[in-house]
MARGU-134611 format. One record per residue (C-alpha): residue in one letter; residue number from 1; y, x, z. Coordinates in nm, 4 decimals. Each point is the difference from the previous one (the first is absolute). Layout:
BEGIN
 residu num       py       px       pz
      A NUM        Y        X        Z
...
//
This chain:
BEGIN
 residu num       py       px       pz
      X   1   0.0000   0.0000   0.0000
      X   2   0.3585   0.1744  -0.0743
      X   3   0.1770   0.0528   0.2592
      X   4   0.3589  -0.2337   0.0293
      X   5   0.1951   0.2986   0.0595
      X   6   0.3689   0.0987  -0.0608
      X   7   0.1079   0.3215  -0.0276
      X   8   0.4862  -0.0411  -0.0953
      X   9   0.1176   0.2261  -0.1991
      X  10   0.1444   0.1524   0.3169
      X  11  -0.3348   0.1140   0.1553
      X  12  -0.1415   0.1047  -0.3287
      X  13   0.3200   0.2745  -0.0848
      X  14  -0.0855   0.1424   0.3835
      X  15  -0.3828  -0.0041  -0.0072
      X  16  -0.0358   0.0995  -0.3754
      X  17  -0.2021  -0.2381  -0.2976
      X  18  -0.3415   0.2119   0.0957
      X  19   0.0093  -0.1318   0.3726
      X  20   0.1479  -0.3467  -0.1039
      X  21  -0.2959  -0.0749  -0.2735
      X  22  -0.2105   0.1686   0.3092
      X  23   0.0793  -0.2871   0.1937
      X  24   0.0329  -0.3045  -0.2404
      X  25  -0.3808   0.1511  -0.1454
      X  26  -0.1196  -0.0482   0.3911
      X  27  -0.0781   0.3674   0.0420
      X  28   0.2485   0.0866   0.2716
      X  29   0.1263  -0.3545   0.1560
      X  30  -0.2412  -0.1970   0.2356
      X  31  -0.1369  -0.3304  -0.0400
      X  32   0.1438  -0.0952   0.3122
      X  33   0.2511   0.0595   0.2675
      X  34   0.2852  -0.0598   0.2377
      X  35   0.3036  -0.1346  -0.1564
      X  36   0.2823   0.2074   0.0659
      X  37   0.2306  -0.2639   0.0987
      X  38  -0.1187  -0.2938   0.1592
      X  39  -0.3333   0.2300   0.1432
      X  40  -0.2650  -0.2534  -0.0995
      X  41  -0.2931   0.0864  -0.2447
      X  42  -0.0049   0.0070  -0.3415
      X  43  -0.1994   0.0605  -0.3214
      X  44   0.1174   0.1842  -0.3001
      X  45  -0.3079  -0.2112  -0.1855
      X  46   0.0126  -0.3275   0.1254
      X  47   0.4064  -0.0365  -0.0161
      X  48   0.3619   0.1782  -0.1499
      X  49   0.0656   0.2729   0.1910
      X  50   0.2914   0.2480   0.0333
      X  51   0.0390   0.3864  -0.0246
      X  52   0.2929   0.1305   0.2694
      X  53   0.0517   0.3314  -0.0077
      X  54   0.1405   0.1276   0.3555
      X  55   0.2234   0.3401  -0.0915
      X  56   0.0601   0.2136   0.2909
      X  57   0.2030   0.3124   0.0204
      X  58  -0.3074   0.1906  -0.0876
      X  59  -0.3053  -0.2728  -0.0147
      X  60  -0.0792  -0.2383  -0.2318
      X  61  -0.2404  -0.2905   0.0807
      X  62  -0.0942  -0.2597  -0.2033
      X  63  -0.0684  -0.3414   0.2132
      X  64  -0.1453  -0.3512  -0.1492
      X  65   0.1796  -0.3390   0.0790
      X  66  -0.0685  -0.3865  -0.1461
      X  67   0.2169  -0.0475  -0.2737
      X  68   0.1263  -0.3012   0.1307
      X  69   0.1303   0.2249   0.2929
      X  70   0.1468   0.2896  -0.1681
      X  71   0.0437   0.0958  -0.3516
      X  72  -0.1408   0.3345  -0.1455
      X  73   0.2748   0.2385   0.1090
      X  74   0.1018   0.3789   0.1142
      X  75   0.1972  -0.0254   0.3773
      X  76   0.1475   0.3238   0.1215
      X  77  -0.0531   0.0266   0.3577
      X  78   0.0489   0.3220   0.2894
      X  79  -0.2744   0.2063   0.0617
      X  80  -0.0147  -0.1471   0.3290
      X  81  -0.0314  -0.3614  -0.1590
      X  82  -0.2062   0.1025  -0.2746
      X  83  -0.2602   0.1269   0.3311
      X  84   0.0331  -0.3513   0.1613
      X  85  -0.0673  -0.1824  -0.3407
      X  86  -0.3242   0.2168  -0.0673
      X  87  -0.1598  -0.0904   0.3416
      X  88   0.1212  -0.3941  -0.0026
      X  89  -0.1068  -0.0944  -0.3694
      X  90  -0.3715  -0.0195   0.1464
      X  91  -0.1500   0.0161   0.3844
      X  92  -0.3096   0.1768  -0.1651
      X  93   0.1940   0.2055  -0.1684
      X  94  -0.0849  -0.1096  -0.3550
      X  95   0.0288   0.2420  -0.2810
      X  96   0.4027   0.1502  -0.1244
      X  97  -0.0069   0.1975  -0.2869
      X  98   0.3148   0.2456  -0.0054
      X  99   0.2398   0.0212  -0.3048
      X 100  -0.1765   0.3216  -0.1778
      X 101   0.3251   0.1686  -0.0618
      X 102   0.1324  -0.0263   0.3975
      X 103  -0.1433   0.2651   0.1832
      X 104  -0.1764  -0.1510   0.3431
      X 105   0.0689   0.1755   0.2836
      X 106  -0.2877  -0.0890   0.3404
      X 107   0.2035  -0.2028   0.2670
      X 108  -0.0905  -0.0171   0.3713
      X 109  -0.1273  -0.3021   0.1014
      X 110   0.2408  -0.2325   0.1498
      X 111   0.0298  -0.3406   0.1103
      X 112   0.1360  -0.3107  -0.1787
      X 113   0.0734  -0.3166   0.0969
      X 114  -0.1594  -0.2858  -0.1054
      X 115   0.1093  -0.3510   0.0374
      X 116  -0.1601  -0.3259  -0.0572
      X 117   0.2000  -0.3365   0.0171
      X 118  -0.1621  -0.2868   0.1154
      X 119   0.0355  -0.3674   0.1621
      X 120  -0.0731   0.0393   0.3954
      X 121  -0.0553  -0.2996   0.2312
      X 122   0.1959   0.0250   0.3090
      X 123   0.0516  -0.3455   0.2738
      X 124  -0.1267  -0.2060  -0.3255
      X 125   0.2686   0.1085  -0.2484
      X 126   0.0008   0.2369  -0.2673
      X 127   0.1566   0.3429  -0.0218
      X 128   0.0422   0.2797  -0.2991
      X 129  -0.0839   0.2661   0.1518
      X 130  -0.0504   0.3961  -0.1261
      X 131  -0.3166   0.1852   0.1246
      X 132   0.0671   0.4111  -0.0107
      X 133  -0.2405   0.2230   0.0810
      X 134   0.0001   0.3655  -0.1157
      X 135  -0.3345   0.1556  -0.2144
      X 136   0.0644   0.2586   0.2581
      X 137   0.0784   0.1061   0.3632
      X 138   0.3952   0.0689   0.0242
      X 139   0.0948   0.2890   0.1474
      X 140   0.3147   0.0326   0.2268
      X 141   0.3060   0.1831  -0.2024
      X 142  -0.0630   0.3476   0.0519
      X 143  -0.2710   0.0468   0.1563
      X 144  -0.3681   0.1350  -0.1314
      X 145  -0.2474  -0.1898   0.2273
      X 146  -0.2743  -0.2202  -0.2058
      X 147   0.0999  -0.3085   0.2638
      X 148   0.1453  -0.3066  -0.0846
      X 149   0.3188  -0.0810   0.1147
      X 150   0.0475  -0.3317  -0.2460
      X 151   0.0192  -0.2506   0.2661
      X 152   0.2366   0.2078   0.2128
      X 153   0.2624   0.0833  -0.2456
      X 154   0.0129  -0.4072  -0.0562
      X 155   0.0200  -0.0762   0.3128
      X 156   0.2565   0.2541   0.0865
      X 157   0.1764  -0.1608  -0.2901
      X 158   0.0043  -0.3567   0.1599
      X 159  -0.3276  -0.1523  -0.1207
      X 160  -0.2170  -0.1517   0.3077
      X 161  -0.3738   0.0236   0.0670
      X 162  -0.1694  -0.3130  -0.0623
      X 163  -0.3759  -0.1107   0.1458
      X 164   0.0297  -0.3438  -0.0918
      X 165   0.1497  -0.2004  -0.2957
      X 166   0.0841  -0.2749   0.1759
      X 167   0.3981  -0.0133  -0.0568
      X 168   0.2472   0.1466  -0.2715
      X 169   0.1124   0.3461   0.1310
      X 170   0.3687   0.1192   0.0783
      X 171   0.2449   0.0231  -0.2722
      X 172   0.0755   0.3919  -0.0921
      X 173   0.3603   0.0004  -0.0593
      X 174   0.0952   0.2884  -0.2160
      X 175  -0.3114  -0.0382  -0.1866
      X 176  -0.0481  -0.2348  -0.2981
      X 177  -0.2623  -0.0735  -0.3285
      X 178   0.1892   0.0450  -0.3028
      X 179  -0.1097  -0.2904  -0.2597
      X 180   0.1269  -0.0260  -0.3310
      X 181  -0.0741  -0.2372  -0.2566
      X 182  -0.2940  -0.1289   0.1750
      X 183  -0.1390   0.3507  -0.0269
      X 184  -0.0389   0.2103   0.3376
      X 185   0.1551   0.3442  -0.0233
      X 186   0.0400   0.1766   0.3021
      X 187   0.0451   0.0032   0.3783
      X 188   0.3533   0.1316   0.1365
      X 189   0.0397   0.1636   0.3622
      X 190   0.3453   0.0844   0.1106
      X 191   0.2123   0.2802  -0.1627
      X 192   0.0623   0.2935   0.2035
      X 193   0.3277  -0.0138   0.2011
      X 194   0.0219  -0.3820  -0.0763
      X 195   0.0242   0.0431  -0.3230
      X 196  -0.1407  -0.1603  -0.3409
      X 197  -0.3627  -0.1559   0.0536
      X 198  -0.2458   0.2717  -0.1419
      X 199  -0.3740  -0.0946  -0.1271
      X 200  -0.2899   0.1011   0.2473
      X 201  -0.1946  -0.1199  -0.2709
      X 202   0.0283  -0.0923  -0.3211
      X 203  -0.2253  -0.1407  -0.3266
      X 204   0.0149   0.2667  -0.2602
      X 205  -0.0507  -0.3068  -0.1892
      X 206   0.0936  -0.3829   0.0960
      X 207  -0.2165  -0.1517   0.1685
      X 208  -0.0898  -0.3787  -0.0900
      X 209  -0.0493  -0.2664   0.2750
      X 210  -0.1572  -0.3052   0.0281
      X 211   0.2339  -0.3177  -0.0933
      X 212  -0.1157  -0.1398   0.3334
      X 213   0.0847   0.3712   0.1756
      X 214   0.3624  -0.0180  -0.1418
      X 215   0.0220  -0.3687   0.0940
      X 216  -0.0771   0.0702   0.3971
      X 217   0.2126   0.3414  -0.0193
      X 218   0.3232  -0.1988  -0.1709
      X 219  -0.0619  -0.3374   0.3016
      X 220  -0.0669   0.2622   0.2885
      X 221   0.2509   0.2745  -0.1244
      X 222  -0.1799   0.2577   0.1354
      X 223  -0.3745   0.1893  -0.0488
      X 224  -0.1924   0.0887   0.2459
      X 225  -0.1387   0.3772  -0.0204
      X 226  -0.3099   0.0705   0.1417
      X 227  -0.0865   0.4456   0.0451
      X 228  -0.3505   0.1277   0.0640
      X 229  -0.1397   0.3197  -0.0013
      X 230  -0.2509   0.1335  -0.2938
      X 231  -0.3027  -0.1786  -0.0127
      X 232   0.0765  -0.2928   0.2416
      X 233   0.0773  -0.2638  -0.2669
      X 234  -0.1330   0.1058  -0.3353
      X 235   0.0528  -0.1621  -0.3464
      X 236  -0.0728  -0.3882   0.0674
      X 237  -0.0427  -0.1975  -0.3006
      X 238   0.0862  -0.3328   0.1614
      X 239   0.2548  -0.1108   0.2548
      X 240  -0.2407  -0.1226   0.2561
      X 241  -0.1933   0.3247  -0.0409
      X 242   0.3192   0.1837   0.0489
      X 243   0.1158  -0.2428   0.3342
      X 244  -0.3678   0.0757   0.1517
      X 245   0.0676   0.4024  -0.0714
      X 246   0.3505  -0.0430   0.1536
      X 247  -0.1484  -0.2000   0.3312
      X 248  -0.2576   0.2815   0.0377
      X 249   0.2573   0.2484  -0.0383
      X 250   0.1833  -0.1621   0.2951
      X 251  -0.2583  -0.0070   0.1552
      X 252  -0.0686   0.3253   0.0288
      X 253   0.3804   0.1257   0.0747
      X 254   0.0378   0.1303  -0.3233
      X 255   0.2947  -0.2120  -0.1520
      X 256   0.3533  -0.0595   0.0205
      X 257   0.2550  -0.2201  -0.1464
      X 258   0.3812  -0.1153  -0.0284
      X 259   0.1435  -0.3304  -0.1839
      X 260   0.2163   0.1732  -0.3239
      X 261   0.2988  -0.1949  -0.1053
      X 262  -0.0304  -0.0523  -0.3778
      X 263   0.2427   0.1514  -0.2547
      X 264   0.0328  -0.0975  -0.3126
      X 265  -0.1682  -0.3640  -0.1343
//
């Protein structure tokens, strides 16, 4: 079966035609994967699929989205985004193929954040909410030990342990979810010296929400934010899935959380 594969004009100039007809021929591209964009499977066989091209300062990596997500394209990034992108377009980390003519230099492993959106049940109403937990342990600024000081650093930042959901957690003030045209693009902490908002993290791509999500997050005008450490919630392909992770996780003292005013609509 051909693959449904689109390779712009864009990628093609940056990759070269001997890697492009690689791909569109099957040889270098795999059948499936993790789109890029909205994080969900896909299958270069079974339905269109994009070509994105991630261009660091020195790395090239080429990721795979639905086309009805994102259309074939090159994005210059930072070296340090172009790192984040590489370990969030799969949890198992599925297969990049570098640009051939950008040399690829080895990074040190570091965390990323990753964040799921969901609907979470709290006193019988429902709240959008963002789920972050790191593909590995944070280290404190500075230091060299291997422990994890995730949790801490939140908390130290005004987020409060929570071992039950039973009730909506304190407003952060300072803090806030940036969401533009219905897409979700980053969460803001305070600037340094009170000034400008700056992103503690942000999509190197938009991220799209659920109709329903953007519904309860433009009534409620706020998300809540729910942090765990590596390994405590895991990638949860359904909401209830993702509550049940979230009450074990409080559970067993390993989450926190704040109320986020929203910004943007």
């Amino acid at each position: 079966m051909p693959r449904m594969l689109d390779v712009s004009d864009d990628v093609r100039a940056e990759i070269g035609d001997e890697e492009a007809d690689r791909l569109l021929a099957g040889e270098s591209a795999p059948g499936s994967y993790d789109c890029t964009s909205c994080r969900t499977p896909g299958d270069c066989e079974q339905e269109r699929t994009s070509t994105v091209l991630f261009i660091g300062d020195e790395t090239a990596v080429l990721a795979f989205a639905h086309a009805g997500c994102l259309p074939s394209q090159v994005v210059k990034v930072t070296e340090e985004q172009l790192q984040g992108a590489v370990r969030s377009i799969s949890a198992d980390q599925a297969r990049s193929e570098p640009a051939p003519a950008a040399p690829q230099k080895a990074a040190p492993e570091q965390a990323v954040l990753g964040v799921t959106s969901g609907l979470i049940l709290i006193a019988g109403e429902l709240h959008p909410a963002l789920v972050v937990e790191p593909t590995a342990p944070i280290a404190r600024p500075g230091t060299a030990g291997a422990g994890d000081d995730f949790l801490p650093l939140l908390i130290e930042q005004g987020f409060m342990p929570v071992t039950e959901l039973a009730s909506t957690p304190a407003v952060l003030h300072g803090w806030s979810v940036l969401l533009a045209m219905g897409q979700l693009h980053a969460v803001l902490q305070p600037g340094t010296n009170g000034g400008r908002p700056v992103a503690w993290w942000q999509a190197h791509q938009p991220l799209q929400v659920t109709e329903g999500w953007r519904t309860a997050a433009n009534k409620h005008q706020q998300v809540l934010m729910f942090a765990a450490p590596v390994g405590s919630i895991g990638r949860q392909p359904r909401e209830d899935l993702l509550r049940d992770a979230l009450d074990k996780a409080a559970a067993n003292g390993q989450l926190v959380a704040a109320a986020l005013p929203l910004a943007g609509t």
